[in-house]
C-alpha positions in Angstrom: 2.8 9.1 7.0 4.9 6.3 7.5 8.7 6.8 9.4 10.9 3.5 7.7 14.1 4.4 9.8 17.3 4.8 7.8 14.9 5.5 4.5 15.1 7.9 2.1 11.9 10.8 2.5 9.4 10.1 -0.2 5.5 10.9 -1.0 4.0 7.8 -2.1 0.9 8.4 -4.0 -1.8 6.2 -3.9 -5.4 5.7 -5.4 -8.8 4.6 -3.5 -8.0 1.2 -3.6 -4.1 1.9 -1.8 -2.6 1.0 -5.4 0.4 2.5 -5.5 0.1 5.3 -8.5 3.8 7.2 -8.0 6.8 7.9 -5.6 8.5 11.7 -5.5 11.7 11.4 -3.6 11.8 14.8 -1.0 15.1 14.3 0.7 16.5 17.8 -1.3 13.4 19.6 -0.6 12.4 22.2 2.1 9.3 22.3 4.2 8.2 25.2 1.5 8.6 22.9 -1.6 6.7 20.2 -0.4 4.1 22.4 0.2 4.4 23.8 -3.2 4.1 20.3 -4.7 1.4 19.2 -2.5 -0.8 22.5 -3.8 0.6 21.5 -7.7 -0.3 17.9 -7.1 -3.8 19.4 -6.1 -4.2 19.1 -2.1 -5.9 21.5 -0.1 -4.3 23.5 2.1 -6.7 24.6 5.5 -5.6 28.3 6.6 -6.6 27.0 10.3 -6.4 23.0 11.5 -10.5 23.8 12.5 -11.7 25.0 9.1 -13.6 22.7 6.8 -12.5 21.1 4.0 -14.6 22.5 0.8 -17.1 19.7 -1.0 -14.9 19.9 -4.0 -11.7 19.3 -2.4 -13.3 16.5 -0.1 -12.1 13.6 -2.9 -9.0 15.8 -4.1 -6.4 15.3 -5.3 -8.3 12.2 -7.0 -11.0 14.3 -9.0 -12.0 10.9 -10.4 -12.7 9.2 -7.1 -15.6 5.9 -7.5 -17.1 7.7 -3.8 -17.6 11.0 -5.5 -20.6 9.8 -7.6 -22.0 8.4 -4.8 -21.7 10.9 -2.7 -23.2 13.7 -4.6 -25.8 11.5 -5.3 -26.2 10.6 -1.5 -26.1 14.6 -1.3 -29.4 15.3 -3.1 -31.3 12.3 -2.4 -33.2 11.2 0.7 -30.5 9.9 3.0 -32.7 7.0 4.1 -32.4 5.5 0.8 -28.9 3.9 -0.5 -28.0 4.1 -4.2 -28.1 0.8 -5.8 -24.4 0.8 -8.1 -25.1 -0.2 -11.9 -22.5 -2.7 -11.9 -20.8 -4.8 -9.8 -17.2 -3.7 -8.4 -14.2 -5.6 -8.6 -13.3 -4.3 -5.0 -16.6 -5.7 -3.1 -15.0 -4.9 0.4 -15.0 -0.8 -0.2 
């Protein structure tokens, strides 16, 4: 979250590479629709701030996240060794 004083309340959403993907104005919502949206846009929601987040929420709401591969990847093989990517990325620095 980012306060701008004197701006207008709005979710910016933004992919893994902090591209801005779309803005959803929430100056006439409550507390309980932007929860709603959050859950429609496909965050998860903890019951308690201790629990865990699930493995298939960890990426979410980005189910097509470049780390996702990776990760499952780094998930079932030995963690000593590091995945070599196929090709080169655009975005060297992530």
């Amino acid at each position: 979250m980012k306060h701008i004083p004197g701006a207008d309340p709005e979710l910016v959403l933004l992919n893994h590479y902090y591209e801005e993907l779309d803005r959803i104005p929430l100056t006439h919502m409550s507390r309980t629709d932007i929860n709603d949206l959050l859950v429609e846009l496909g965050f998860y929601k903890k019951a308690q701030a201790e629990d865990e987040v699930p493995e298939d929420f960890r990426f979410s709401p980005a189910k097509d996240s470049p780390f996702k591969e990776h990760h499952s990847k780094r998930a079932n093989d030995d963690l000593s060794q590091e995945p070599r990517p196929e090709k080169e990325s655009p975005h060297g620095d992530l």
